[in-house]
C-alpha positions as CSV (number, residue, x, y, z in Angstrom):
1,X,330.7,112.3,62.2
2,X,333.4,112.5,64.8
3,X,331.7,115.0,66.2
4,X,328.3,112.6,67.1
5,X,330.8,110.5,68.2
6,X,331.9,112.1,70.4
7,X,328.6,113.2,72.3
8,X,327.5,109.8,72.0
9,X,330.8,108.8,74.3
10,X,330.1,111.2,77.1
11,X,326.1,109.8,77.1
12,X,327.4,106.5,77.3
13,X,329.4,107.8,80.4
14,X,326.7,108.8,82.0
15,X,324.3,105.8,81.3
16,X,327.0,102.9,82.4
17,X,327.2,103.7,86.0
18,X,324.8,101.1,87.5
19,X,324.9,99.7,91.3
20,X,327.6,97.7,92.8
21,X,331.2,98.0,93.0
22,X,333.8,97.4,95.8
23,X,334.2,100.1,98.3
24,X,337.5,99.5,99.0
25,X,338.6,99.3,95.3
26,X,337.2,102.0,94.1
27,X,339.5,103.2,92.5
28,X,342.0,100.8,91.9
29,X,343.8,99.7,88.4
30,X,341.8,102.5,86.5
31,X,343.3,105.3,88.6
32,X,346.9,104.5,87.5
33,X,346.0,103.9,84.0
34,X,343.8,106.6,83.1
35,X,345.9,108.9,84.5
36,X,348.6,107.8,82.6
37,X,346.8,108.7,79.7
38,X,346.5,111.6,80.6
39,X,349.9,112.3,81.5
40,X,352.0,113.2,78.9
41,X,354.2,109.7,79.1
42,X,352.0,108.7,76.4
43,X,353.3,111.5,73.9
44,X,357.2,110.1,74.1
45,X,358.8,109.1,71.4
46,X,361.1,106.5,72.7
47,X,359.9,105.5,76.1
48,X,357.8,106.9,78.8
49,X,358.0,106.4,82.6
50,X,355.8,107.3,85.7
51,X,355.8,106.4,89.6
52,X,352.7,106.7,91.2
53,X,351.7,107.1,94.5
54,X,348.4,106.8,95.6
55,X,346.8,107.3,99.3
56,X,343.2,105.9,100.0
57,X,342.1,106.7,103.7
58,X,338.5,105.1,105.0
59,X,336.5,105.8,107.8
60,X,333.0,106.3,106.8
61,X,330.6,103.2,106.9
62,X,327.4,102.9,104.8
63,X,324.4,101.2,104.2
64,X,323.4,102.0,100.6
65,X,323.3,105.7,100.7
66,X,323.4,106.1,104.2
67,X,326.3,106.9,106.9
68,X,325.9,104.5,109.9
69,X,328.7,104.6,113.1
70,X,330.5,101.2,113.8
71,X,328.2,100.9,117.4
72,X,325.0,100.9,114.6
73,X,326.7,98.3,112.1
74,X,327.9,96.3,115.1
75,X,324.3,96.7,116.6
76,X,322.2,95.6,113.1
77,X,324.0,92.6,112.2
78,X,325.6,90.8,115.4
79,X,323.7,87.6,116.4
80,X,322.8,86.2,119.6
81,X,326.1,84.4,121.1
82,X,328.4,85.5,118.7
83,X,331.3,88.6,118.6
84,X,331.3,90.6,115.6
85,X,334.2,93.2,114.0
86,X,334.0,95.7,111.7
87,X,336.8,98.4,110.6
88,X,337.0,101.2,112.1
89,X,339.7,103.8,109.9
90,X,341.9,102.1,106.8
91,X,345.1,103.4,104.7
92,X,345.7,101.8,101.5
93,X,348.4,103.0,99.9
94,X,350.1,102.1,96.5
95,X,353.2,102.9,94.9
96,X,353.1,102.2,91.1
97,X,355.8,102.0,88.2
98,X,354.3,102.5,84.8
99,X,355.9,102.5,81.9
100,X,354.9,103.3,78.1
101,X,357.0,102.0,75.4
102,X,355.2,103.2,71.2
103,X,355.6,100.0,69.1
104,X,355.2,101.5,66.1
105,X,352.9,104.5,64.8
106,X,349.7,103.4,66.2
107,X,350.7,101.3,68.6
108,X,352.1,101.6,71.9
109,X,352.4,99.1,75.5
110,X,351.3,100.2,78.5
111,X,352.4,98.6,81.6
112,X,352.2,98.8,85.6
113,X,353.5,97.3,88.3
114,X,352.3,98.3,92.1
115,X,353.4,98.3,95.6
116,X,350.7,97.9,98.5
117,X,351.0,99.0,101.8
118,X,347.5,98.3,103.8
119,X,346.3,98.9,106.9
120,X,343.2,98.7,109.4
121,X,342.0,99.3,112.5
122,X,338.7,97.5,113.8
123,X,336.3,97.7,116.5
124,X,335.0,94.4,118.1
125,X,332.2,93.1,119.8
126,X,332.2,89.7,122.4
127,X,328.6,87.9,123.2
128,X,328.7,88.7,126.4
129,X,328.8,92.7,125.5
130,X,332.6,93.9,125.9
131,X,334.2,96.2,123.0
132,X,337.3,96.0,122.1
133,X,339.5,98.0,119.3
134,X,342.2,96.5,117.9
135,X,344.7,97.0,114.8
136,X,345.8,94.4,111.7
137,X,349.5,93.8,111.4
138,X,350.3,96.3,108.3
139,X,350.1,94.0,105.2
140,X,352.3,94.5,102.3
141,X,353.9,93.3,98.7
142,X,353.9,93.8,95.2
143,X,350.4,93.8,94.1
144,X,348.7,92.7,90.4
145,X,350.9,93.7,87.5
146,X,348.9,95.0,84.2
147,X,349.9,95.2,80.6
148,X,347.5,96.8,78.1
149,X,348.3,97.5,74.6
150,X,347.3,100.9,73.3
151,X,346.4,101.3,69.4
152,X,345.1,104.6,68.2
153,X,341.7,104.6,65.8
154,X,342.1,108.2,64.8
155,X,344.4,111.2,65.5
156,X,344.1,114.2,63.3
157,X,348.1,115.4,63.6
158,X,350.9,113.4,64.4
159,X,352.4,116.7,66.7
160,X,349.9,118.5,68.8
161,X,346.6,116.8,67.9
162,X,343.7,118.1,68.4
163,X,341.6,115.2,68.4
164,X,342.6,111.1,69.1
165,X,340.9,107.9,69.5
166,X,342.8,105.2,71.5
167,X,341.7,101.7,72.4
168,X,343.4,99.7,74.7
169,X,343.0,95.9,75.1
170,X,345.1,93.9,77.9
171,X,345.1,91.7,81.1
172,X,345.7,92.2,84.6
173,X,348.3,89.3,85.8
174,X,347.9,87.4,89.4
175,X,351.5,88.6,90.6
176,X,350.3,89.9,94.0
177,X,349.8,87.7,96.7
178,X,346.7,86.2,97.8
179,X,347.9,84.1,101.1
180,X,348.7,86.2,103.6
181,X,347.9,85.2,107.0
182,X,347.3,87.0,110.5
183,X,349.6,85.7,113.3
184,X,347.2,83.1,114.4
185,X,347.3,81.5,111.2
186,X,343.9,82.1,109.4
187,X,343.3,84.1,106.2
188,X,343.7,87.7,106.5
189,X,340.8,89.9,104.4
190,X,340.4,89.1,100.7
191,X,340.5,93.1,99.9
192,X,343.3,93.3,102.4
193,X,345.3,90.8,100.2
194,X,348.2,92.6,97.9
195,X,346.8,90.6,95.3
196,X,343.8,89.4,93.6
197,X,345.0,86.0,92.2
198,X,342.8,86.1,88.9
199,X,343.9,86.8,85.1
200,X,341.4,89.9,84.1
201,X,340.9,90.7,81.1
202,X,341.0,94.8,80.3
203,X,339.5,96.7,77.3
204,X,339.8,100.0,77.4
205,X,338.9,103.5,75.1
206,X,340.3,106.8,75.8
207,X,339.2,109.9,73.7
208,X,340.8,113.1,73.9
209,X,339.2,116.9,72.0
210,X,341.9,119.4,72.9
211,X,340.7,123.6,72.6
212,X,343.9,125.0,73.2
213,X,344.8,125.8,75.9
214,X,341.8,123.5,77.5
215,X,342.5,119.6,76.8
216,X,339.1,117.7,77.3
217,X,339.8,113.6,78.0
218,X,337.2,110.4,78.4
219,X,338.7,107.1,79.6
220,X,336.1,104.4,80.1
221,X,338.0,101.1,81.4
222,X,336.4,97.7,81.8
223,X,337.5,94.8,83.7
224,X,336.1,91.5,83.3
225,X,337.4,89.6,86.6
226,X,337.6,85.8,86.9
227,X,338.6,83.3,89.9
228,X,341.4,83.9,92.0
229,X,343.8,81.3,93.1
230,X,342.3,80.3,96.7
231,X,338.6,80.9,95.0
232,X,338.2,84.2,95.6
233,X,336.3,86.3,92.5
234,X,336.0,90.1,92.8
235,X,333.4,91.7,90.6
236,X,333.6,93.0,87.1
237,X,334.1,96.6,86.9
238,X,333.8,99.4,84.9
239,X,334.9,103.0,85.6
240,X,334.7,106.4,83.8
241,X,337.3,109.4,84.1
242,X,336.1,112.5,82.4
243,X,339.2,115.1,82.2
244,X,339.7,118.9,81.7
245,X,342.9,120.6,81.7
246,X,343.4,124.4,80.9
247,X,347.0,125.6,80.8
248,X,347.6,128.2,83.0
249,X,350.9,129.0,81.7
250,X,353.9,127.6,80.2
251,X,354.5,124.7,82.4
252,X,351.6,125.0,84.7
253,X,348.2,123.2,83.9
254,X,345.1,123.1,86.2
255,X,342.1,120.5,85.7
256,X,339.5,119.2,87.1
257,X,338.4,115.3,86.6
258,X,334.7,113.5,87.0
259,X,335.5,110.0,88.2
260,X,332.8,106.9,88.5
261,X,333.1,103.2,89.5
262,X,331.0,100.5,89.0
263,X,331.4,96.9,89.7
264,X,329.9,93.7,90.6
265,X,329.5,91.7,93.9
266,X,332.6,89.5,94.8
267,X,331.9,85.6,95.2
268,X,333.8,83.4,97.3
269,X,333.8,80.3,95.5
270,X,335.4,78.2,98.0
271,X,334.6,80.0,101.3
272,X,338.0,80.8,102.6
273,X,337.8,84.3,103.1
274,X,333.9,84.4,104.4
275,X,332.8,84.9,107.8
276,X,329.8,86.5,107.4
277,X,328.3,86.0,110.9
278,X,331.0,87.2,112.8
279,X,332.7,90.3,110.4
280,X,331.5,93.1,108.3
281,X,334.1,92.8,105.8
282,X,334.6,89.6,105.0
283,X,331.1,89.2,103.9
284,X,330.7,88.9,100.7
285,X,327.2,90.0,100.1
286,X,328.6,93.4,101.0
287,X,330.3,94.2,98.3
288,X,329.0,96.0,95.6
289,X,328.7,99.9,95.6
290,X,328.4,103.0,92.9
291,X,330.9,106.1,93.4
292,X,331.8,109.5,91.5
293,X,334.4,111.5,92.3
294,X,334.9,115.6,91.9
295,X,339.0,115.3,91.4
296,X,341.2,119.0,91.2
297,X,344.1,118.7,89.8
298,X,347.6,120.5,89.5
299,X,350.4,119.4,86.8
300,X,353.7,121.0,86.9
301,X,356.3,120.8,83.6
302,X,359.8,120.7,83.8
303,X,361.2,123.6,81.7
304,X,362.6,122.1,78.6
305,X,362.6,118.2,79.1
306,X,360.0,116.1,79.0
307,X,359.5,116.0,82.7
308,X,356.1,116.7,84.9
309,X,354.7,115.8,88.3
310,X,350.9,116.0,88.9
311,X,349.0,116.1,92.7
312,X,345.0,115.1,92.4
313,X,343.0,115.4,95.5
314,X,339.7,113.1,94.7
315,X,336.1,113.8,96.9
316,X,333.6,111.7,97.2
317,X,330.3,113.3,96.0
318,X,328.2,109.9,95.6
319,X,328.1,106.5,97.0
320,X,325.6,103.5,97.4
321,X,326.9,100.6,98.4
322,X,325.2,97.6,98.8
323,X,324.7,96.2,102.5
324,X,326.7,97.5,105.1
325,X,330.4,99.0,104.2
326,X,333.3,101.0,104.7
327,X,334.0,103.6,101.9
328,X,336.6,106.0,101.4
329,X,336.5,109.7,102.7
330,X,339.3,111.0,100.3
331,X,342.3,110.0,97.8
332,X,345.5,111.4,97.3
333,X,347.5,111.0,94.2
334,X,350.8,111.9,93.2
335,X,353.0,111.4,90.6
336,X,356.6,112.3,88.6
337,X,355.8,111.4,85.0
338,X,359.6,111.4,82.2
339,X,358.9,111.2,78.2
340,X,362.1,110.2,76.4
């Protein structure tokens, strides 16, 4: 029985990833949280902690499947008597605390809390023909805190397991901001903003098979998005992480991870962060993209404690987007992980 369950969870992977999700989110909450599944944080006794740091750099624009240069997106979409931007190179970075506290047994909290550090560079167009590059003040601030409690269906062993069903259910709180403005006073970018403004709820299910010394992992996380506060609504999303981790030695592990997005097209309820006819990115009716990610992976153990640090290096091998966007050319993520 666990068995067909278990093949039935990695077809499901496979048949959830539809079309649309938000290029410059792709990886977002899901990164921090599967991988602190993953981690060994969630084995502590007492308490767990983990910081995060995460790198996303962008360069490459699409349409659907297709890489076009900032000249050709400028070119296809400006209108007669009108300028038009659109980004030339972005850094998103984020620094996130995560912490693990086990209730009781069964039950454990998960929780995150992230620093954002964003930046872009753009490339604009007047009517009259002149182009112009120019670069965003860097934008920064705490971003959306998350708390997800974790309760475990099944584990065959209460010490090295072999085999464990978790599912998660929690919410993504609006503790990031969502008003921060450029010098001359408007709105900057809704995916620029450190924050989302919305109350999402999160369900989540993680299954983990281990074959000593290889650990296999599946973490499918959904998030069902609402309104932000200035009316801004990013799409639902779901995302898969498939794991596998062989241990090399003692206190060395290698793995390698298959990662997909999906998500919905963002709505701007109230129009405050839409300017469709003049810039690429603050349209949004581009939003909306698929990704998968190949991921290598290196975790290091601190001889007897219950310290490790991990560095993943994630590569885009798929990405459709919807309309015309920018999507990321490779991720960075690092991270010191202490089980007490």
């Amino acid at each position: 029985m666990r068995k067909s369950f278990a093949v039935l969870l990695f077809l499901a992977l496979a048949l959830l990833s539809g079309k649309n999700a938000y290029a410059l989110g792709e990886c977002g909450l899901s990164c921090c949280l599967a991988g602190a599944t993953a981690s060994g944080v969630t084995l502590a006794e007492n308490f767990g902690v983990s910081l995060v740091y995460e790198n996303s750099y962008m360069k490459t624009i699409k349409n659907g499947t297709d890489e076009v240069s900032p000249d050709e997106a400028i070119a296809r979409n400006q209108q007669p008597m009108k300028s038009y931007k659109v980004p030339t190179e972005m850094t998103m970075q984020k620094v996130s605390l995560v912490g693990f506290v086990p209730v009781t047994e069964r039950f454990q909290l998960l929780g995150s809390l992230p620093y954002v550090i964003n930046d872009m560079d753009m490339m604009s167009r007047s009517a009259m023909g002149m182009t112009m590059d120019m670069s965003m003040e860097t934008i920064s601030g705490l971003g959306d805190a998350t708390v997800i409690g974790l309760y475990t269906l099944y584990t065959d062993a209460p010490v090295r397991l072999t085999e464990r069903l978790t599912a998660g259910l929690g919410v993504k709180l609006p503790t990031g901001s969502t008003s921060e403005r450029s010098p001359s006073g408007s709105l900057i970018h809704a995916m620029m903003q450190p924050g989302t403004g919305s109350w999402d709820p999160l369900v989540m299910l993680n299954y983990m098979r281990a074959y000593y010394p290889l650990v296999l992992q599946a973490n499918l996380l959904y998030q069902l998005t609402t309104e932000g506060y200035n009316g801004y609504e990013f799409g639902d999303r779901f995302t898969y992480d498939l794991s596998a981790r062989y241990q090399a030695s003692k206190y060395l592990n290698v793995g390698v991870e298959l990662n997909g997005v999906h998500s919905e097209k963002d709505t701007d309820h109230e129009g405050k962060y839409s300017d469709p006819e003049t810039s690429m990115i603050d349209n949004p009716e581009y939003t909306g993209l698929d990704s998968i990610f190949i991921s290598p992976l290196v975790q290091a153990k601190v001889p007897n404690t219950g310290g490790s640090a991990e560095l993943k290096y994630q590569i885009p091998i798929y990405q459709d987007v919807s309309g015309y966007q920018q999507v990321v050319d490779w991720r960075v993520l690092a991270s010191v992980s202490w089980a007490f």
